[in-house]
N, C-alpha and C positions, 0 to 999 in steps of 0.2 A: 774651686773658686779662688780666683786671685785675692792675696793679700795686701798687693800694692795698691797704698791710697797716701794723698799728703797727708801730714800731719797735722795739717790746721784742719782739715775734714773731721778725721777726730778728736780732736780735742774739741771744736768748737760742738759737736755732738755730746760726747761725756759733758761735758760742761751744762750743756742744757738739759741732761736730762735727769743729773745729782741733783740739780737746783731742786727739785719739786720730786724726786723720787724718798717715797718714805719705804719701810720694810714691812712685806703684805702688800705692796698697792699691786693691779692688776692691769689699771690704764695711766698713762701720765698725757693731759693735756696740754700744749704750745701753737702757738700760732705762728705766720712769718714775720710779725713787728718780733717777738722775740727771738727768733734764729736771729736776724738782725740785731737786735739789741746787745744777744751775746759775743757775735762776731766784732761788732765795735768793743765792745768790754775786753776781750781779749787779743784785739787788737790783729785780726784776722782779717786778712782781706777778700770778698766775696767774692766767686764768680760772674759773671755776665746775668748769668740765670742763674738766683739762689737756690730754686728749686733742683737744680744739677748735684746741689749735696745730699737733700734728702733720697734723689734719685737711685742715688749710690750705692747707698747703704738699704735701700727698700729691693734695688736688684741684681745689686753685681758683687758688694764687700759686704764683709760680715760686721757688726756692729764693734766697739773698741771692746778690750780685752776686758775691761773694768765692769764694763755695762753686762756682758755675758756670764761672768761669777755672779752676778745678784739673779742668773734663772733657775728657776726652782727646777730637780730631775722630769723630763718630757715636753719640758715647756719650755716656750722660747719667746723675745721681742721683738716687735714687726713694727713698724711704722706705717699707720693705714693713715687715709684722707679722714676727715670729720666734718667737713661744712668750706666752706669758700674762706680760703689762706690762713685754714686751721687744721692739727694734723693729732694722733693721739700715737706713744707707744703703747703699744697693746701688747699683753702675754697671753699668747693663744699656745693651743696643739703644736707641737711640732712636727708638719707636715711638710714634706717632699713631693716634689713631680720630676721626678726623673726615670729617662727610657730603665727598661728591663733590659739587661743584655741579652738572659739567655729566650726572647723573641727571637721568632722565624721573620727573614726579613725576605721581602717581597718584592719583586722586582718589575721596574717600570721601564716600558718605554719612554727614554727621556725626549720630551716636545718641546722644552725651552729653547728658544730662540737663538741662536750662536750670537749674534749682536745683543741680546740681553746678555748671555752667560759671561760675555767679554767685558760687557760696560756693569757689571755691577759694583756698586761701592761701598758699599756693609752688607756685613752679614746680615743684617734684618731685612736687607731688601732685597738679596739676593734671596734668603731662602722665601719671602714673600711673592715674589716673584716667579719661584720654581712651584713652590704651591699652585700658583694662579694658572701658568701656563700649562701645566700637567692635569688639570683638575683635580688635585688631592683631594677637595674638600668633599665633590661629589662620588669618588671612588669612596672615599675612607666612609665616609656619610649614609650613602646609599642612595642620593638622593641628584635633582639637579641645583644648583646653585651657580649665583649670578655675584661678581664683586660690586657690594655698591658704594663703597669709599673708603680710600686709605686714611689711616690718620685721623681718627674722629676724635677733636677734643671737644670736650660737651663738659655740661656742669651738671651733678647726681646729687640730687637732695640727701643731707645727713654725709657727703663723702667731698663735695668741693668739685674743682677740676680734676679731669682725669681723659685719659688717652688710650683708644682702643688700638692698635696696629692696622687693622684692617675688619672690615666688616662686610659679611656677604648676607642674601635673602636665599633665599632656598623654596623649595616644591618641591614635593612627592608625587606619589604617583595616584593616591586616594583626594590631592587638592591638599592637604594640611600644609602649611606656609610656616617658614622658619626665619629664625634671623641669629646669625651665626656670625659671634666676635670671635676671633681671631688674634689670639696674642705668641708672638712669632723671638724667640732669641736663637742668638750665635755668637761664635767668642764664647767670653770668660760670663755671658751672662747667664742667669740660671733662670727658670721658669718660674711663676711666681704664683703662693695663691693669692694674693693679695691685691694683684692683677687679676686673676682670675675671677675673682668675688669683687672686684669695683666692674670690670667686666659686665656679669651676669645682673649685677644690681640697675646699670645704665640698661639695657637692653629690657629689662621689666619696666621700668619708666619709661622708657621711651617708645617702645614696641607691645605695648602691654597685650597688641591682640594676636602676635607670632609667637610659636613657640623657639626660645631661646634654648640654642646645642653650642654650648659655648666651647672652642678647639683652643689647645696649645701645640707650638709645633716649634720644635730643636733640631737643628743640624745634631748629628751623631758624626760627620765628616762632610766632606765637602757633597758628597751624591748619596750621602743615605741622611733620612728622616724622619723622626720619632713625632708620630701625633698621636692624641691626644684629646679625648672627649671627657668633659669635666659638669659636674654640677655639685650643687650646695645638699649637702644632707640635712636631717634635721633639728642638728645642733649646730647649720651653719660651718659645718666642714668643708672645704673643695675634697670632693674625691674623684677617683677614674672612672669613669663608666667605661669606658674601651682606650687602647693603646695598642698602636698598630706602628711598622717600622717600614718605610720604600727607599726602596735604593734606585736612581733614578739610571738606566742603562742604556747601553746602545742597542738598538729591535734586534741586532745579532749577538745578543749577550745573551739574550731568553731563548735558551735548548726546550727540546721535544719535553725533556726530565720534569723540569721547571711547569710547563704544562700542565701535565701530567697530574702533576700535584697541587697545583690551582686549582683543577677539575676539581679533584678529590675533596680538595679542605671547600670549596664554595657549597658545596648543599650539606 
């Protein structure tokens, strides 16, 4: 994870979160009048979208150096949603989702579209894209599954606004009906469970009668892909439930060998 961030990002962060941080607390509550409030106090000038700062530090930099000595050993601060342009540091688990390296990686005929693969312009939509085109989600899944919107920003009771990357519905082959968010990074970002569990929480409100197979999916390089099947355990953890890696190839990449061993590892 990159360490480059301005400096007004963190400071105006530390700053808000000494204000109200005492020693032992587990949540510190703020809302956007006070991001605000402290960026004028400090005399900070905001982005376009203020929201681009808490963005930052929730999935791409690590919080300031200062704020990270006050986490107690296995535990760490996260910035989740709370309610509508209210947000809380929380000290949760310290939980990772990142690929395994030593996975067998699997190899795909790649079906994306040469005029896609040329015009993509981030990585989130590019691997969104390689996703959609290939049908990772029903290979990985097992299942059929349909895209039925990118981009859903929706408001989650108790979390505020929140944004899902991309959202499909699904079927089986017994009838059972799915609805499967989709949270997609590349670059310097990291997978999130914090996305992952605003996620799962929107898809229970909103879809209450599908079952919810909530996926993450990272670039590993520009044609291999680490997905990722995730649900909440009973202490409200994100854990894996599967992690699978494709490499996306040319139909003359995949020898007799390769075969072979698909055979093999499927039953």
């Amino acid at each position: 994870m990159s360490k480059r961030l301005p400096n007004r990002y963190q400071a105006l962060v530390e700053d808000l979160f000494f204000t109200s941080f005492k020693k032992g607390a587990t949540a510190i509550a703020f809302t956007r009048d006070e991001l605000l409030a402290t960026a004028d106090k400090l005399g900070i000038k905001m982005p376009k979208n203020p929201g681009d700062v808490l963005y930052s530090f929730r999935y791409r930099y690590p919080l300031p150096e200062r704020i990270l000595k006050t986490q107690p050993g296995k535990m760490e601060w996260v910035i989740e949603g709370a309610g509508r342009a209210m947000y809380e540091f929380r000290l949760v688990p310290i939980n990772r989702i990142a690929p395994n390296e030593s996975l067998v990686t699997i190899k795909i005929p790649d079906a994306t579209p040469e005029i896609i693969a040329s015009n993509s312009l981030s990585d989130e939509q590019a691997l969104l894209a390689r996703v959609r085109y290939n049908r990772l989600i029903d290979i990985f899944l097992g299942i059929t599954a349909y895209s039925l919107q990118n981009h859903l920003r929706t408001t989650v009771k108790g979390l505020g606004q929140i944004e899902i990357d991309e959202v499909y519905t699904g079927i089986d082959r017994h009838g059972c009906q799915f609805i499967i968010p989709v949270q997609a990074k590349g670059g310097n970002d990291q997978l999130s469970t914090v996305q992952a569990k605003q996620d799962i929480a929107c898809c229970a409100e909103k879809f209450p009668n599908l079952v919810c197979r909530a996926i993450s999916a990272q670039f590993m390089d520009h044609s291999k892909i680490a997905m990722f099947e995730l649900c909440l355990d009973s202490s409200g953890l994100v854990k894996t439930v599967e992690e699978r890696h494709y490499c996306l190839v040319q139909a003359d990449q995949i020898g007799a060998s390769d075969l072979e061993r698909y055979r093999f590892t499927s039953h």
